[in-house]
N, C-alpha and C positions, 0 to 999 in steps of 0.2 A: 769103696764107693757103692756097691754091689750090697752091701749088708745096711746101709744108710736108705737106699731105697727099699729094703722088705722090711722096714721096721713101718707096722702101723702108728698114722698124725691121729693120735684123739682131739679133737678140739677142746681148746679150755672153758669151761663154763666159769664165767666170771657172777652168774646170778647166784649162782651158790653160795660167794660170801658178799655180794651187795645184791638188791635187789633193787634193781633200775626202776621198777616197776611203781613202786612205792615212792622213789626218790622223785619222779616225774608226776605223779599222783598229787604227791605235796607241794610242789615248786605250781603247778597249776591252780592248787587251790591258792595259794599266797597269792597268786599274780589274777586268779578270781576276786581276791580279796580287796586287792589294789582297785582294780575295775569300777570295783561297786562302793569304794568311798570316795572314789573320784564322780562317781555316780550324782552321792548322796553332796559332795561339795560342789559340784555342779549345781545341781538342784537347789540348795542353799544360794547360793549364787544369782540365780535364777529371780528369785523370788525376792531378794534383795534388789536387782534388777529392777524388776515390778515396781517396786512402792518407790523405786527412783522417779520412776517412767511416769507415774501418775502424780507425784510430789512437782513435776516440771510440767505438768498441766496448767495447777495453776497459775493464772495471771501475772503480771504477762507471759502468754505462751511462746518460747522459743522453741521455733518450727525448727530449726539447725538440731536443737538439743534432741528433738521429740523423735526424729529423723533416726539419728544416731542409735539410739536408744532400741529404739523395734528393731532396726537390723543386725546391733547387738542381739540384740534376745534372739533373733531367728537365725544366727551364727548358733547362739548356747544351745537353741532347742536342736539342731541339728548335729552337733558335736553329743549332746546328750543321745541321741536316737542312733547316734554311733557307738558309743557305749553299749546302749541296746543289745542293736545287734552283736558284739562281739561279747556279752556275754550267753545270749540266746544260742549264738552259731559257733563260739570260738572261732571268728574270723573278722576282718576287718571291710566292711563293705567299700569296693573301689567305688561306685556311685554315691553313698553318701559322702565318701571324702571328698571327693571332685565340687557335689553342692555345695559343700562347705566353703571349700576353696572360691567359688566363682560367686558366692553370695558375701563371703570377705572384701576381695577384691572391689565389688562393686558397690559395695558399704564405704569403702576410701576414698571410691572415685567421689561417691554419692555426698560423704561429711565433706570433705577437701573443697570439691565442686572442680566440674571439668577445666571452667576457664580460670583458675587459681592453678592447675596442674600443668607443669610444662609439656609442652611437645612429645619430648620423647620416654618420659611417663607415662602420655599417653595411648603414645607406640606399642611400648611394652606390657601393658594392660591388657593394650585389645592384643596382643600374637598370645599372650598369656591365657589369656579368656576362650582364644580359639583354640590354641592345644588343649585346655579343660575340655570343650566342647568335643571334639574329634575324640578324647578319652573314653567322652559319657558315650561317643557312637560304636569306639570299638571293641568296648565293655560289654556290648550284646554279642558279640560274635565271639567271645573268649569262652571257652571249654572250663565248663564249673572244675575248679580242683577238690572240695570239698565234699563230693559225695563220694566218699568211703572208697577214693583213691588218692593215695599217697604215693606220690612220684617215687619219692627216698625210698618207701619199704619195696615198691617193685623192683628199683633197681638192686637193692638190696639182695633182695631174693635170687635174683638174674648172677647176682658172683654167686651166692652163695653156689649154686645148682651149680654152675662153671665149674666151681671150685671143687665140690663133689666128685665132677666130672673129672676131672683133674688128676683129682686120687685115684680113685677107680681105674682110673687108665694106667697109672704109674704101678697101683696092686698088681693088673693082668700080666703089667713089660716086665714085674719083676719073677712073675709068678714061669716065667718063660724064659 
């Protein structure tokens, strides 16, 4: 037992025959890649949208139709500005999702029409609408994760150093 302890732990470097490094490099750019043709099919999307929106212009105009249509598009332009941003930040903005969400929702209530909507529809709307809201409140008081601290790598570091410690201690018991 006594000889098990004075044998020095090397730790295995597993970078030496894969390089993580590279492997998450790549897997990022693909998932960049995805991003930005969901981007461009959005955008396509968009703009078919458009010449809907304006083809329902003409005579006679259904206001129901016209209605639908703009709050569509301002769902897409907002789902697009989230795109945006998580290619600009690599992160997913909680505020634009939350818009997103609460200009959907109100796009239902708004095509459907309130008094076509039962009761408790419309119950669930509005507590819906209000946890969005209290979200978008408590979204200001949340601690940015994204500037150049990464929960995972601290904790990380914190065994790692532990672990260090560890040995070192187990070197001197054995060393004695």
């Amino acid at each position: 037992m006594q000889l098990l302890k004075s044998i020095p732990v090397k730790p295995i470097k597993r970078e030496s025959w894969l390089n993580l490094g590279r492997i998450v490099q790549a897997l990022e750019l693909v998932q960049d890649l995805i991003v930005i043709s969901l981007c461009i099919g959005l955008f396509s999307f968009m703009v078919l949208q458009i010449r809907a929106m304006f083809l329902s212009l003409i005579p006679p105009i259904q206001f129901h139709s016209v209605t639908a249509d703009i709050l569509s598009l301002l769902i897409l332009v907002e789902l697009f500005r989230l795109l945006i941003i998580y290619l600009q930040e690599q992160r997913v903005s909680i505020g634009v999702a939350v818009e997103v969400s609460i200009v959907s929702v109100l796009r239902e209530m708004i095509v459907r029409g309130v008094l076509e909507t039962s009761f408790m529809q419309v119950l669930a709307a509005c507590a819906f609408l209000v946890v969005l809201g209290v979200l978008l409140v408590v979204r200001v008081w949340l601690p940015p994760t994204f500037e150049g601290i990464d929960p995972e790598q601290e904790i990380s570091k914190r065994y790692k150093k532990h672990l260090a410690q560890e040995i070192s201690q187990s070197q001197t018991h054995a060393e004695f």
